[in-house]
Each structure stands twice: as structure tokens, then as C-alpha cells.
C-alpha positions in Angstrom: 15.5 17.5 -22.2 14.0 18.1 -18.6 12.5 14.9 -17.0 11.2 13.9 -13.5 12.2 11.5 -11.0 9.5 9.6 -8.9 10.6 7.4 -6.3 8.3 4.2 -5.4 9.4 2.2 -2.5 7.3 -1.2 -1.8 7.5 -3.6 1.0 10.0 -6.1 -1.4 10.7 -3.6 -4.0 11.9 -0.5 -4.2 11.8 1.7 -7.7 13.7 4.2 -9.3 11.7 5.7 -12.3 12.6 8.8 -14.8 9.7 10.2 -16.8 9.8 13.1 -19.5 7.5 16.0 -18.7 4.6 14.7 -21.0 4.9 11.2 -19.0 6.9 9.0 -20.9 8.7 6.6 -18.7 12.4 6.9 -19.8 14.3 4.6 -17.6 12.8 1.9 -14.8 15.4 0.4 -12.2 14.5 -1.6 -9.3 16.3 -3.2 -6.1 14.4 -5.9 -3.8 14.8 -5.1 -0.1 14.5 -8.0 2.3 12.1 -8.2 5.3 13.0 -9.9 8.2 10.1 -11.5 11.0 11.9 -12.4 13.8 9.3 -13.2 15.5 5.7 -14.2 14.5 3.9 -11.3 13.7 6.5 -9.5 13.7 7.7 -7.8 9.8 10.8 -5.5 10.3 13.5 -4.1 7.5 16.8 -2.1 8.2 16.4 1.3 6.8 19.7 1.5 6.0 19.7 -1.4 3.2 16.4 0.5 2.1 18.5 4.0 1.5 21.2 2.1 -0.1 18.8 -0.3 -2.1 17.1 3.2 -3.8 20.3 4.6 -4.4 21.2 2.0 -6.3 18.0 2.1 -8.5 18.4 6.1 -8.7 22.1 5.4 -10.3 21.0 2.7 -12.5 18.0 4.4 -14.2 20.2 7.6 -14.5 22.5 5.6 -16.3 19.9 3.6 -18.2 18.6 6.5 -19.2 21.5 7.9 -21.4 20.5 11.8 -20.3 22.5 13.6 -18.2 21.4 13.8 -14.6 20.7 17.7 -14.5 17.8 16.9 -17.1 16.0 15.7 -13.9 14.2 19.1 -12.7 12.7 17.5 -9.4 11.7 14.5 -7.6 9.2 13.2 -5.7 9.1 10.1 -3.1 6.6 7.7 -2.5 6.1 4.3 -0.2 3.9 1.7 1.7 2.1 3.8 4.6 1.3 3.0 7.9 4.2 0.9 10.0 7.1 3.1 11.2 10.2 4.7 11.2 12.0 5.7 14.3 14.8 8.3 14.3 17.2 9.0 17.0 18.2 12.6 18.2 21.2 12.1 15.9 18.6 11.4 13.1 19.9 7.6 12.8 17.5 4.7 13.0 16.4 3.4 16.0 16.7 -0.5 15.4 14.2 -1.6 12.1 11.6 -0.1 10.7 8.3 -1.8 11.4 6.2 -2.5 7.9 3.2 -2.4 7.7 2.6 -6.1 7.5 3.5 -6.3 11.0 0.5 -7.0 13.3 2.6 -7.4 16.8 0.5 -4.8 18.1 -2.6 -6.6 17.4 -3.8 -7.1 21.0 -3.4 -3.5 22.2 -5.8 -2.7 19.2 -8.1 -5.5 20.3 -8.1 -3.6 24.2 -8.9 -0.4 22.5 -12.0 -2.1 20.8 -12.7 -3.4 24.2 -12.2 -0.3 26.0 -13.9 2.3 23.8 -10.6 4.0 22.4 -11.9 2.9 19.3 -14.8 4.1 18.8 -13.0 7.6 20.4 -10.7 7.9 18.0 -12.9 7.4 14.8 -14.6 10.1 16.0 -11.6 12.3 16.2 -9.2 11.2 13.9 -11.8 9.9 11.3 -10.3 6.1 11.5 -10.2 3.4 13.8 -6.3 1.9 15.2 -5.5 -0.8 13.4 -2.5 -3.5 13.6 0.2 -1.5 11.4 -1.0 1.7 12.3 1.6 4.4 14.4 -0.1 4.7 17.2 -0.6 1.0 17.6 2.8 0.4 17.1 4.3 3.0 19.3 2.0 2.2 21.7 3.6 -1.5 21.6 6.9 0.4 21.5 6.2 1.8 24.5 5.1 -1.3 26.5 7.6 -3.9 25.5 10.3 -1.4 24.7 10.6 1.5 27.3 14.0 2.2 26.2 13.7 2.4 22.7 10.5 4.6 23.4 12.6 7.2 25.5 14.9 7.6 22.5 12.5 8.4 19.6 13.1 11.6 18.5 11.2 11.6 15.3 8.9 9.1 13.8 8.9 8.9 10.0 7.4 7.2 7.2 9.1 5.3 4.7 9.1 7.8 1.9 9.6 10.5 4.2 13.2 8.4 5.8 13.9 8.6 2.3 13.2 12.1 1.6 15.6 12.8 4.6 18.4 10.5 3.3 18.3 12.4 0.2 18.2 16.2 1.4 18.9 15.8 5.0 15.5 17.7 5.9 12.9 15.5 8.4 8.9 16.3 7.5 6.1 14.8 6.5 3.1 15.2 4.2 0.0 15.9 4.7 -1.6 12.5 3.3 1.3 10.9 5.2 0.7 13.3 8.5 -2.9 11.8 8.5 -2.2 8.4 9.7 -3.1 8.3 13.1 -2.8 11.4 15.0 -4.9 14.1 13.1 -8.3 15.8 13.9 -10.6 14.5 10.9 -12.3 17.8 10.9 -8.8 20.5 11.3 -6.7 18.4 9.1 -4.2 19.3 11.7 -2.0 17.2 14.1 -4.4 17.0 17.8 -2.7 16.7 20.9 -6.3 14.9 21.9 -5.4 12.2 19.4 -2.0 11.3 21.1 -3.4 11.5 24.7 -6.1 9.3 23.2 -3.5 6.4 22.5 -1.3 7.1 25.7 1.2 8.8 23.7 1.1 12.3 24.7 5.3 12.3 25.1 5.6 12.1 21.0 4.6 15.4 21.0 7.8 16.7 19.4 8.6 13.7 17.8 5.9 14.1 14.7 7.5 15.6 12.1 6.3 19.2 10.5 3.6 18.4 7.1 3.6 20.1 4.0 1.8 19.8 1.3 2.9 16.5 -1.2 3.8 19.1 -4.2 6.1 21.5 -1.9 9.5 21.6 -2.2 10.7 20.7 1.2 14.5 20.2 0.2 17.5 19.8 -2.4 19.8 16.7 -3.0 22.8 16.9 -1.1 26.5 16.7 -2.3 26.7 13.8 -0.5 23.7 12.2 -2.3 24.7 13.3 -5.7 28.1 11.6 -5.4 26.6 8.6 -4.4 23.7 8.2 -7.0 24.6 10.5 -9.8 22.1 13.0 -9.4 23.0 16.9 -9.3 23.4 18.1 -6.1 21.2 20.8 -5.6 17.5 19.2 -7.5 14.7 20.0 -6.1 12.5 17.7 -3.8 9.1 17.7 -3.2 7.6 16.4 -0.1 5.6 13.5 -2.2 2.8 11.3 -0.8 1.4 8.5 0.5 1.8 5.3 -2.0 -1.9 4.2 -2.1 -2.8 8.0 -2.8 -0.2 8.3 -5.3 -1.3 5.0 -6.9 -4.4 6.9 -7.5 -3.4 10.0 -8.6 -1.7 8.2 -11.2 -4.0 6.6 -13.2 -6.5 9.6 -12.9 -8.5 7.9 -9.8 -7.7 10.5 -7.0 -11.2 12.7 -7.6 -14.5 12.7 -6.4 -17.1 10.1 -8.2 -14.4 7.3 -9.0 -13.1 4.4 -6.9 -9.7 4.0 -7.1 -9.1 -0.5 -6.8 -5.1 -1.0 -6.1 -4.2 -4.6 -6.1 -1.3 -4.4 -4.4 0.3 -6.4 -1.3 -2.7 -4.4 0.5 -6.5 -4.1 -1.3 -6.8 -0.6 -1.2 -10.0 0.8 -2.0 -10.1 4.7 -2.2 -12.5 7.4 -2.9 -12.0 11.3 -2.2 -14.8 13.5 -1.1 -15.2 17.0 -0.3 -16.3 16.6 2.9 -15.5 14.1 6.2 -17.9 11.6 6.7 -16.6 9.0 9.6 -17.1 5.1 9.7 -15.7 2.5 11.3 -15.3 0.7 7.9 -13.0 3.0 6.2 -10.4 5.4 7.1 -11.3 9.2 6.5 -7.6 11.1 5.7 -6.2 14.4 4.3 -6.0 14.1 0.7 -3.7 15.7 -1.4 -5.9 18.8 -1.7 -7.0 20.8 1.5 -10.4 20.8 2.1 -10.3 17.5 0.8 -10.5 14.1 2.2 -9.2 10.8 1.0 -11.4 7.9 2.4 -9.4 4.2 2.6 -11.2 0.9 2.7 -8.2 -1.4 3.4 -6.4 -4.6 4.8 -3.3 -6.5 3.7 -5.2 -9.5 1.5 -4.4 -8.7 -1.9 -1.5 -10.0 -3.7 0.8 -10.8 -1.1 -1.5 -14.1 -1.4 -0.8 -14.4 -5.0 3.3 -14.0 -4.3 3.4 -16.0 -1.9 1.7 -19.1 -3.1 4.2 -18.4 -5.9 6.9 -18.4 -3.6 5.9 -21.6 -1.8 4.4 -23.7 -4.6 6.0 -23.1 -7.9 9.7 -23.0 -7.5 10.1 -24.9 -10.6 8.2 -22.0 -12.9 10.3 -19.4 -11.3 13.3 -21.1 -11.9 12.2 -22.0 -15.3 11.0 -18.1 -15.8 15.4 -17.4 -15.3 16.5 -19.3 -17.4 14.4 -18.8 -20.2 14.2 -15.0 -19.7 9.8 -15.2 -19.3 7.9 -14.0 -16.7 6.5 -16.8 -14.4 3.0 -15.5 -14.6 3.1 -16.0 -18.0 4.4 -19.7 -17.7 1.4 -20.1 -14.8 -1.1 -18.5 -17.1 -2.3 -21.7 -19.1 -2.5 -23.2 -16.4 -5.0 -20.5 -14.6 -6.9 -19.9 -17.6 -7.9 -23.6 -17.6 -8.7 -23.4 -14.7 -11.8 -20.7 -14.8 -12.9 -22.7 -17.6 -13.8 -25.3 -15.6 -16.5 -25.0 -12.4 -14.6 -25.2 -9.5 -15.9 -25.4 -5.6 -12.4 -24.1 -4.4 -13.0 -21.1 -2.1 -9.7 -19.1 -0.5 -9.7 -16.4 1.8 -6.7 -14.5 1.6 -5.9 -13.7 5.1 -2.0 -14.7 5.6 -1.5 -11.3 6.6 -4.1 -9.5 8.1 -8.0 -9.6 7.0 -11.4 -7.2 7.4 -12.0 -9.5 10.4 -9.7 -8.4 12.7 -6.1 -9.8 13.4 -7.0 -12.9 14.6 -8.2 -13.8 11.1 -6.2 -16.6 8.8 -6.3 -17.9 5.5 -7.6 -21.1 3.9 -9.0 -22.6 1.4 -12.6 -24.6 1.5 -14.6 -26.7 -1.0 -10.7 -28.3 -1.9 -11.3 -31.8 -3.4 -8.9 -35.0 -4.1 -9.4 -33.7 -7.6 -8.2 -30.0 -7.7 -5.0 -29.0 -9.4 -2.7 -26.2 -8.6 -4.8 -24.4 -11.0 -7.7 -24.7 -9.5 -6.0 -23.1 -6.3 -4.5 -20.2 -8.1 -7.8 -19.6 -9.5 -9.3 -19.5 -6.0 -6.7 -17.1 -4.5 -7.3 -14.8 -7.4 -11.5 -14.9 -6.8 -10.3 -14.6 -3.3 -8.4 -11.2 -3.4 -11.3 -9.4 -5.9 -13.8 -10.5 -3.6 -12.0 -9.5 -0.4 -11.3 -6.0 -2.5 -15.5 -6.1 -3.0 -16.2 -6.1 0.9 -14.6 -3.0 0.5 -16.0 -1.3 -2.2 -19.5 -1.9 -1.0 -18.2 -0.8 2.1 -17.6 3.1 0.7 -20.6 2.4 -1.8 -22.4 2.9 1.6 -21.4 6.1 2.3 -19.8 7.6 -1.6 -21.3 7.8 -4.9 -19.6 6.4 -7.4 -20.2 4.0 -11.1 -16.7 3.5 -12.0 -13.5 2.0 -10.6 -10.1 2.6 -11.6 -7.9 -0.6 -11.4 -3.9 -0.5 -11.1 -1.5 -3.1 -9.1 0.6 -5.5 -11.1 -1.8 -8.1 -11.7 -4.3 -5.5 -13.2 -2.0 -6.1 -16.5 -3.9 -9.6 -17.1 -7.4 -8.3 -19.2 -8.7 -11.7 -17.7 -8.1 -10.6 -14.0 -9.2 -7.0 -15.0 -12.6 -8.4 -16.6 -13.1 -10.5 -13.6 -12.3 -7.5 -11.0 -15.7 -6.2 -13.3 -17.6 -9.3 -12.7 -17.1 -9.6 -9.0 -17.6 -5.8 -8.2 -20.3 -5.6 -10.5 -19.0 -2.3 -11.8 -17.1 -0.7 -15.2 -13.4 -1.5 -14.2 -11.1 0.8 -16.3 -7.3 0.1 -16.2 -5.0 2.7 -17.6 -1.3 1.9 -19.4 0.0 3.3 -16.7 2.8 0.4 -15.6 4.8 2.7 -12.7 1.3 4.7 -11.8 2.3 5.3 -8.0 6.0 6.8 -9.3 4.1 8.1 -11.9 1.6 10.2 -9.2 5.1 10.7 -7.4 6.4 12.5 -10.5 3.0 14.5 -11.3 3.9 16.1 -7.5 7.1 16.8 -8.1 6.4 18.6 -11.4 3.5 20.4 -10.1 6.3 21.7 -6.9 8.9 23.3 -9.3 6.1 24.9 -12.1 6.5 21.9 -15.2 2.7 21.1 -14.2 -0.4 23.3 -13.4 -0.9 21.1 -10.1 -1.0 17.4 -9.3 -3.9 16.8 -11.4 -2.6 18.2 -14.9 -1.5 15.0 -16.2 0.0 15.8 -19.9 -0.8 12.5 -21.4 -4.4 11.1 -23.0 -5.9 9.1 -20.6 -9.0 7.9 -23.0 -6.6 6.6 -25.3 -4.0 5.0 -23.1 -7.0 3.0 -21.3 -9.9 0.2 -21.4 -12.6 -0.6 -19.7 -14.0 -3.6 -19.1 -18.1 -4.0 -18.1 -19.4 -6.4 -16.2 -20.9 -9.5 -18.0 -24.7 -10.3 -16.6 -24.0 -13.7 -16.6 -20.5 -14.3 -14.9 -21.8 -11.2 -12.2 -24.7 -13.4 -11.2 -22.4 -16.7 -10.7 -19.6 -14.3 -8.7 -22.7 -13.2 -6.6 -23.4 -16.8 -5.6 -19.8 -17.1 -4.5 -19.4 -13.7 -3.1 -22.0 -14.7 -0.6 -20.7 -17.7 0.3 -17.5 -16.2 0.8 -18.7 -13.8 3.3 -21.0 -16.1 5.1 -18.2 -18.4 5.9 -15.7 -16.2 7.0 -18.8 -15.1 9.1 -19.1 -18.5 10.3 -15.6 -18.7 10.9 -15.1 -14.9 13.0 -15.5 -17.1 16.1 -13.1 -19.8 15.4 -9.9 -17.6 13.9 -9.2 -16.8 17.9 -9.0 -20.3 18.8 -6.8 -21.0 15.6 -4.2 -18.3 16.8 -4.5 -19.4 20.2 -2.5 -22.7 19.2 0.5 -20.8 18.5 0.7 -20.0 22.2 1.0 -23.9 22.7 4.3 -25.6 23.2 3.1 -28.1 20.1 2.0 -31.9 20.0 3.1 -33.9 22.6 6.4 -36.1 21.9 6.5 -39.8 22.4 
């Protein structure tokens, strides 16, 4: 029976997942992939473990799924955006791909606040530089690593490095192709846009865009002895994970937000036409003629993991051995704790925030009498309301009344509910549990003819979904909060430079 492959690679996790044509998932596998930060800000992973990571997953869900491997008619990658990934002439890496957690490039985007470059290039490329963004990172390339800059021979997303180590063929897409160095208005790459940033000697180096539902290239014999697949399948050129994300719970149209509670908050709305603001980044969508407009930092539920990671070994360990999930262990303990008024506050800015790089997190209102519940309750309140600077942000400037919620914690109906409270807003979550691969797989059917286009998804939406309206009463007590949230990290914009000045110390004095 044909099926589908769609390829999801995370910043920890990287996902093989086979679908039959009317989108049942068949078989799921999935391989962490380490990051290193060798220095601080500084987020890095070797592209090779990433290539044979998804191999690994590709094999195990071909074998999982008990079909043979030329059922699979095409496939489709998808990944994190922004960061980078540097090729060689040779088409080999060129040292570690940058994520797009890293911020080491954080004050060349401050001098192009400063400077006006800005403000230039929101007006040409419909988005302002930010930390993880290409050009801000190959602009740090190429003033601490001169070397390494003289080298680069193509520079590549993550999906797109693995499109190439599956059919040998280097491109991009167009949602992908839109990251830093388009004109807003052609769609197209500008050679304005690179001299804006300094880097007018990439030129060659950006890879050739095609639309995310192309076919841009065929497994190699190589490949297929490695993972199991048949040499020859078709690939797609796939898209940009936060798009994708969209696209697969039926949230990449006009008059819906699409919410994705993810390691970033990504908060995405498509329009038919380019309108420009500092407060959101206007890209190509999948469509021409089309733009996909990205409200965005890295605050969501990175927070959650790692607060998991750092403060409740014992429940993950406990999770193992009894074969649970750990949320489920922790979700007593949360639940009590929204029963209860609480004066906790956190603002979840460990890895980047809407105020600029300089930004960190922390909690306020903590007492002597909190619990670790308490906490986990405030870093949840924390990422919906961080996701809510951005919604109202694009409510600004896009009309929409509903949201479309995915991300892994969107599976909790409390969390979902309270995402409705604090946005003030329907909130709709589809059973969609691999909706990025999922969008992935919609591309790659739509490229060999199985689909219509990207948007013909086969399955019933209205019945795999629910929505969840805001309550009156809680929306009123989350305004409260949502105000006082953003009036002290207002009160705090000041400070955060002086906090991440003291890393430049040589610490406390020794006796």
C-alpha cells in the first residue's frame, strides 16, 4: 500500500515518521541528537551525528512498519529554521552547525539596531536580524572566523543538509530561502540584502529555491543501503518546520493563527499581501504570492524541559523504570497547583526573549512557602503569556478569531484551555501528534500527484479536533497577570544588560 515519509528534525530530536496516503501515522521512530555550547552563548551540533541520527530513525520506522520500503512513494524533510549549516567546496561540513538557540552573534545585532541596518533591512527583507538568524551568524563568522568564512561554499539549512545527505542535490525552499536574504516584495534572493549585512561575497554560496512540494531529487544507492529505503524515491524539497507545523494541523491560511509550543513560541499567520513590522517577520509562504508572517523567540518549552532536566531527576528516573511518561508523574502535582492562588511569576527567557538578547529568566513573587508545583505552574503561565505578546503583536496588523495550537505540551486539555484563557481566543488543537512530519508528508504527496497540493489534507479535521473557549472568569484573572508580567519585564529591560554584563567578570573575589 503506498505511504509517505516525512522527516522532522528538532533541536534534541530528530523523527522519522511513515503515514498512509489518507494520514494515518503507520510507524514513528525517533533519535536524540546532542548539542554542544562550548562556550556561553554558543549552541553547536555535528551534522554528521544528525545524518546518521535520521538514518537511524528512517530504518527503524521502515522496519516498525512491517511494509516494504517501495510502499514509500516520496518524502519530504523538515527542521528547526534559522541557525546554519556551512558546506565546504567538497560539500562536507565546515566545523558544527550553529542552532538556532545560539545567540553568539547577539552584539553584532545589537550594532545593527544602533546603526540603522535594522530598520534597513525590515524594509527590504520584511524582518529585522536577529541572534540565530544567517546573516547574523555569518556575519559573526566572518569577524571572528576569517578562515572558516573564505571556505563556505554553500550555506544550508538543517532540513535542506539533510535533503542533500539523502539525494546528494544542494537547494533550498522557498520558506527556507526567506530567512534573511530575500526582497519582501520579489520573493526573490536581493543582492541589496547581503550588501546590507556586509556579506556581499556569499553571493554563490545560497543555495538555488524551489518550491517545498517539488521534487528536487531521488534517494541514492548509497542511502538506500544504509536506511532501507529504495533507491530511487522521490524527494521533495520540504519546508521550513514552524510552517510545516502549521500546515499540519490546518493553520497555514489566511484568518487563523497558528500557536506552536515548541522549544521556540511561534506565532504564525499567512496573508495575501506583505505588510512589514518590526514585531514580526514577513516570509515566503508556501504558496507564491503569499506571505507567512512569524511572531517569534526561543521561550517556550525549552523552559519547561529544562526545569525538568535540572529539577526532577527523580520523576524521570522513576518515569524508566516504570515505563510512564514523567509529565504524567508531574501532573498531580501541577494540577494542584493551579488550584491554589499562587503569586509566582516566571519569565521564560533562558534562551533568548522579545526583549532582546540581553534578556534572562526568573522568577518573582517566589515565597518560603511555594512548592515545585507552584514553580512548574508559573513556567507554564509563563510560556502562554510570552506566546500572547505575540499574538497581540500580529493581532495588530492580521485579522484573525481563532488559533490553532500544536507542540507537545498542547496534548494536556488543561494547558490547551489555559492557552484559551491567557489569549483570550478559541484555541483548537487537532489529533494531529507528528503535525510538522505530518505537513512534511502533505508536501511530499502533493510533489509526486497522491494529493491535489499541500492543502488537500485527506483526513476530517472537525472530527479529529476540539476547541476550547475562553472562560470569562479565568481570562479576567490571566489579564491581571498578563499585565504584570509585561510591566516587569518592562521594568526590568534596563537591568538584563547589567545582569549579562557579570559574566564578563572574573567572579567574586577569593579569600
Amino acid at each position: 500500500m503506498p505511504s509517505i515519509l516525512g522527516i522532522d528534525s528538532g533541536l534534541t530530536v530528530t523523527k522519522a515518521a511513515i503515514f498512509d496516503i489518507d494520514g494515518t501515522p503507520i510507524a514513528v521512530a525517533r533519535r536524540r541528537v546532542s548539542q554542544s555550547i562550548p562556550l556561553p552563548r554558543h549552541v553547536e551540533r555535528d551534522m554528521d551525528e544528525l545524518w546518521t541520527a535520521t538514518a537511524e530513525a528512517i530504518a527503524e520506522a521502515i522496519r516498525a512498519s512491517g511494509r516494504p520500503a517501495s510502499d514509500i512513494q516520496a518524502i519530504a524533510a523538515t527542521a528547526h529554521g534559522d541557525g546554519v549549516y556551512l558546506l565546504d567546496t567538497d560539500a562536507r561540513p565546515l566545523g558544527p552547525a550553529m542552532l538556532s538557540l545560539d545567540s553568539r552573534a547577539g552584539a553584532i545585532v545589537e550594532r545593527w539596531q544602533e546603526d540603522g541596518t535594522a530598520r534597513q533591512a525590515i524594509a527590504l527583507t520584511g524582518q529585522g536580524p536577529h541572534v540565530s538568524a544567517p546573516a547574523a551568524l555569518l556575519a559573526w563568522v566572518r569577524d571572528n572566523e576569517p578562515a572558516r568564512f573564505a571556505k563556505i561554499a554553500h550555506i544550508l539549512s538543517c532540513k535542506d543538509w539533510l535533503r542533500y545527505c539523502l539525494t546528494g542535490t544542494i537547494g533550498a525552499d522557498r520558506t527556507e530561502a526567506s530567512t534573511s536574504f530575500t526582497d519582501v516584495r520579489t520573493q526573490e534572493y536581493s543582492q541589496d540584502a547581503l550588501r546590507l549585512f556586509g556579506l556581499d561575497a556569499l553571493r554563490n554560496a545560497l543555495p538555488p529555491a524551489a518550491r517545498s512540494d517539488e521534487v528536487v531529487g531521488r534517494v541514492t544507492a548509497e542511502v538506500a543501503r544504509r536506511t532501507g529505503l529504495a533507491a530511487g524515491t522521490p524527494v521533495v524539497a520540504g519546508l521550513h518546520d514552524v510552517t510545516a507545523s502549521a500546515l499540519g494541523v490546518g493553520g497555514h491560511k489566511p484568518g487563523i493563527v497558528a500557536v506552536i509550543a515548541g522549544t521556540y513560541s511561534i506565532n504564525e499567520t499567512v496573508s495575501f499581501e506583505p505588510r512589514v513590522d518590526g514585531r514580526w517577520f514577513c516570509r515566503n509562504a508556501i504558496v507564491p504570492g503569499q506571505w507567512h508572517n512569524m511572531s517569534i523567540s526561543p521561550t517556550s518549552t525549552a523552559n519547561y524541559d529544562w526545569f525538568l532536566d535540572r529539577l526532577c531527576a527523580a520523576e524521570f528516573a522513576q518515569a524508566e523504570a516504570s515505563g510512564r511518561s514523567v509529565h504524567a508523574l508531574l501532573a498531580p502535582e501541577i494540577e494542584a497547583a493551579f488550584a491554589r492562588p499562587s503569586t509566582a511569576l516566571f519569565h521564560p527567557y533562558l534562551f533568548g526573549s522579545p526583549y532582546g538578547a540581553a534578556a534572562s529568566a526568573g522568577f518573582t513573587g517566589l515565597g518560603g512557602w511555594h512548592g515545585r508545583g507552584d514553580m512548574l505552574r508559573a513556567v507554564l503561565e509563563g510560556i502562554a503569556m510570552n506566546h500572547r505578546i505575540h499574538v497581540d503583536a500580529l493581532r495588530d496588523g492580521f485579522s484573525f478569531e481563532e488559533a490553532r495550537l500544536t507542540g507537545g505540551i498542547s496534548r494536556n486539555p488543561a494547558i490547551a484551555q489555559m492557552f484559551a484563557d491567557v489569549l483570550g481566543m478559541p484555541v483548537t488543537v487537532t489529533g494531529t501528534d507528528e503535525s510538522a512530519a505530518w505537513g512534511a508528508a502533505l508536501c511530499a504527496g502533493a510533489g509526486v500527484g497522491i494529493f491535489p497540493d499541500h492543502q488537500s489534507d485527506p483526513r476530517d479535521l472537525v472530527s479529529l479536533s476540539r476547541t476550547c473557549q475562553p472562560d470569562p472568569v479565568r481570562s479576567s484573572h490571566y489579564e491581571e497577570r498578563y499585565r504584570l508580567f509585561c510591566d516587569i519585564a518592562s521594568a526590568m529591560t534596563p537591568l538584563w544588560p547589567r545582569i549579562s554584563a557579570l559574566a564578563a567578570s572574573d567572579g567574586p573575589p577569593r579569600g
